[in-house]
Kinemage of the C-alpha trace (Angstrom):
@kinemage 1
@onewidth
@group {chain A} dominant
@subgroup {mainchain}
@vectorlist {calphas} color= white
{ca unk a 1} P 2.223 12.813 3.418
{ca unk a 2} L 4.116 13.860 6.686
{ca unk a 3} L 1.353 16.767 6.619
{ca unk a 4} L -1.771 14.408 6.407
{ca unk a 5} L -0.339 12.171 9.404
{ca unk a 6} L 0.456 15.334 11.415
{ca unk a 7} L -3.557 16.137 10.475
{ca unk a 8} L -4.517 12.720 11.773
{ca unk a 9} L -2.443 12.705 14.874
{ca unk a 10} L -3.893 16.075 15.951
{ca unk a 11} L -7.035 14.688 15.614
{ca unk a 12} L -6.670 11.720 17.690
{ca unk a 13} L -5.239 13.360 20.050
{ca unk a 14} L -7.306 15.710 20.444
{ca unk a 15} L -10.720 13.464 20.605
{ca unk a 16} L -8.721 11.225 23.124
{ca unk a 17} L -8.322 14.310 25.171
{ca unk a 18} L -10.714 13.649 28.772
{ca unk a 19} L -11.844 10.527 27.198
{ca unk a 20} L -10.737 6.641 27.863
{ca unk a 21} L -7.238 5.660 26.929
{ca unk a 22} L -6.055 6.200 23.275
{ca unk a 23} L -5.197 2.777 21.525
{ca unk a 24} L -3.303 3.501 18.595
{ca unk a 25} L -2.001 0.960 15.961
{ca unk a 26} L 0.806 1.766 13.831
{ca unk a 27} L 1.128 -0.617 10.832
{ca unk a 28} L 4.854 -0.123 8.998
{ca unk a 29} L 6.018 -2.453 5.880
{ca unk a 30} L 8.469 -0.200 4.450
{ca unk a 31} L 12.130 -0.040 5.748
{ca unk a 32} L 12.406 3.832 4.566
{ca unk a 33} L 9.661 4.747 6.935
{ca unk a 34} L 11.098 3.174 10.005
{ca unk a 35} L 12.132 6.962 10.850
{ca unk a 36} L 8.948 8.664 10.270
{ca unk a 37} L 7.238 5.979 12.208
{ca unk a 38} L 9.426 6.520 15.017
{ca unk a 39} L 9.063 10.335 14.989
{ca unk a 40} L 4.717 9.573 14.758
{ca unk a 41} L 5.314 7.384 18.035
{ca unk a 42} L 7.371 10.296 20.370
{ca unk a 43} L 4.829 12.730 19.038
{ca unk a 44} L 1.596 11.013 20.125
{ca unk a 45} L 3.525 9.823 23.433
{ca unk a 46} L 4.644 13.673 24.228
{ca unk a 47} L 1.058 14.170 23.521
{ca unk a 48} L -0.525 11.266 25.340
{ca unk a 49} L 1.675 9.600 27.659
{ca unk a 50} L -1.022 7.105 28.447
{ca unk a 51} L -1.826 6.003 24.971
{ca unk a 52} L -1.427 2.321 24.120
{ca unk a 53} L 0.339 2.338 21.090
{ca unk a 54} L 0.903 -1.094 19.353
{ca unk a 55} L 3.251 -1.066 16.337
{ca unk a 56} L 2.996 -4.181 13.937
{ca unk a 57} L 6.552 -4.290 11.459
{ca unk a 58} L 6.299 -6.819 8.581
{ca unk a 59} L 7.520 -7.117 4.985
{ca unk a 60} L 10.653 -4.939 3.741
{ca unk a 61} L 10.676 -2.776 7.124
{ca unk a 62} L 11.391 -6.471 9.563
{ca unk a 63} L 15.270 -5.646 8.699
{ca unk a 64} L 14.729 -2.175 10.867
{ca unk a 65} L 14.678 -4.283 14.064
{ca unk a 66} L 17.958 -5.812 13.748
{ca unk a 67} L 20.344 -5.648 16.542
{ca unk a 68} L 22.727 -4.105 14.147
{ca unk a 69} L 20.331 -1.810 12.593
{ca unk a 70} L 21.307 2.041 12.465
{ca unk a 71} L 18.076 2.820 14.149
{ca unk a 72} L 18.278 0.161 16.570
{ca unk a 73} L 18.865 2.592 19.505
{ca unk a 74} L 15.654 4.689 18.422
{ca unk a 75} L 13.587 1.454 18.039
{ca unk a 76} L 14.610 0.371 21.579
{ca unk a 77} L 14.043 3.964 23.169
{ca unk a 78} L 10.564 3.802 21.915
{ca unk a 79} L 9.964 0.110 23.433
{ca unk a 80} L 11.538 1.313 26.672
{ca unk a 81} L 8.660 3.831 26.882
{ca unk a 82} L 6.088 1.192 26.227
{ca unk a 83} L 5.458 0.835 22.880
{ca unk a 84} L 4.565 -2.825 22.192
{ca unk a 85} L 5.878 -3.946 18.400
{ca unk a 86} L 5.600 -7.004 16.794
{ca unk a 87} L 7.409 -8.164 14.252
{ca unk a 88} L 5.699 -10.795 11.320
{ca unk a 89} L 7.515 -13.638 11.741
{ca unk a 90} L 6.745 -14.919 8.153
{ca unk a 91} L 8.588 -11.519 6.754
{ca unk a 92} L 11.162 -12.756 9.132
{ca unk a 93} L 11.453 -16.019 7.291
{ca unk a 94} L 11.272 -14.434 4.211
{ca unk a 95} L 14.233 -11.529 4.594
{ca unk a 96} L 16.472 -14.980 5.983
{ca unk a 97} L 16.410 -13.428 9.679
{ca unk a 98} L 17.065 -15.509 12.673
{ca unk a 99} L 14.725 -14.621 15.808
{ca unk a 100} L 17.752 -13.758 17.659
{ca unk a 101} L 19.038 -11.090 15.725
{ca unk a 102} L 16.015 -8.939 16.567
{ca unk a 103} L 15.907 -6.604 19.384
{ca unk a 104} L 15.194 -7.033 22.857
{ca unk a 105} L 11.867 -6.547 23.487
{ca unk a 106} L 10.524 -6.859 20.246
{ca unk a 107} L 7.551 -9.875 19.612
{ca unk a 108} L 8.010 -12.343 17.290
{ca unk a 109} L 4.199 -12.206 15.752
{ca unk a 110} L 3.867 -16.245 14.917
{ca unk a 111} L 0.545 -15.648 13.257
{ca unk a 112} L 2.014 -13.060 11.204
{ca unk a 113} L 1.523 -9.419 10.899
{ca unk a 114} L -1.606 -8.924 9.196
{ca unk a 115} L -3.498 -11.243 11.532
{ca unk a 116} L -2.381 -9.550 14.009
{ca unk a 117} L -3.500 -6.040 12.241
{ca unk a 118} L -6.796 -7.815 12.093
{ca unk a 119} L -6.983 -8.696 15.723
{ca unk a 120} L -6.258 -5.185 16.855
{ca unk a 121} L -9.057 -3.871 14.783
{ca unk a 122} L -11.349 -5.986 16.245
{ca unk a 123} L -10.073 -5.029 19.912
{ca unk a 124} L -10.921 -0.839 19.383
{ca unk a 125} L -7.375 -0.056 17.767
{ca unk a 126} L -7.034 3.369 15.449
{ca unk a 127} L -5.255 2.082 12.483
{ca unk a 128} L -2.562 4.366 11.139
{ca unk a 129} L -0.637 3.078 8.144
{ca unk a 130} L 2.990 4.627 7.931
């Protein structure tokens, strides 16, 4: 798998390149991909450092933005270079999370994560499922 989203990256990359802005959306429902999805989002930021990249979290993988998370502090360097994520607040609800207990920095997506998906589609987004 890792090989097939290096494949895909490349190629998004690559057709961004002298082109208008990259917009990238990174869709991640799995808590044991929280660290490839992190790794995807430094490599198309090395690549791109003007690429909007959007990052919707929902179902098992909402528990990767706790405060207390152990890959809290790669979660926040990512938002501190721009990376917008949004969290479903309905898998919030579900996994008994409080809104608090998420990082700083993170949205709370009321209309839920695959709305949201949805709406980012519709805006020009590259979906990319981790």
């Amino acid at each position: 798998m890792r090989h097939w989203l290096v494949l895909l990256f490349s190629f998004l990359l690559v057709s961004g390149a002298g082109a208008e802005q990259i917009k990238v959306l990174l869709h991640l429902d799995q808590a044991d991909q929280a660290m490839t999805l992190i790794n995807v989002v430094e490599e198309i930021i090395k690549a791109n450092p003007d690429a909007d990249v959007q990052v919707v979290v929902h179902g098992a993988a909402v528990t990767r933005l706790r405060r207390d998370d152990y890959l809290n502090a790669d979660f926040q360097r990512i938002i501190d270079r721009g990376v917008h994520i949004g969290v479903c607040n309905v898998s919030m609800t579900r996994k008994g999370m409080l809104h608090d207990s998420i990082l700083t920095g993170v949205a709370l997506l009321t209309e839920g994560g695959i709305a949201r998906i949805l709406a980012l589609q519709k805006q020009g987004y590259s979906y990319i499922k981790i």
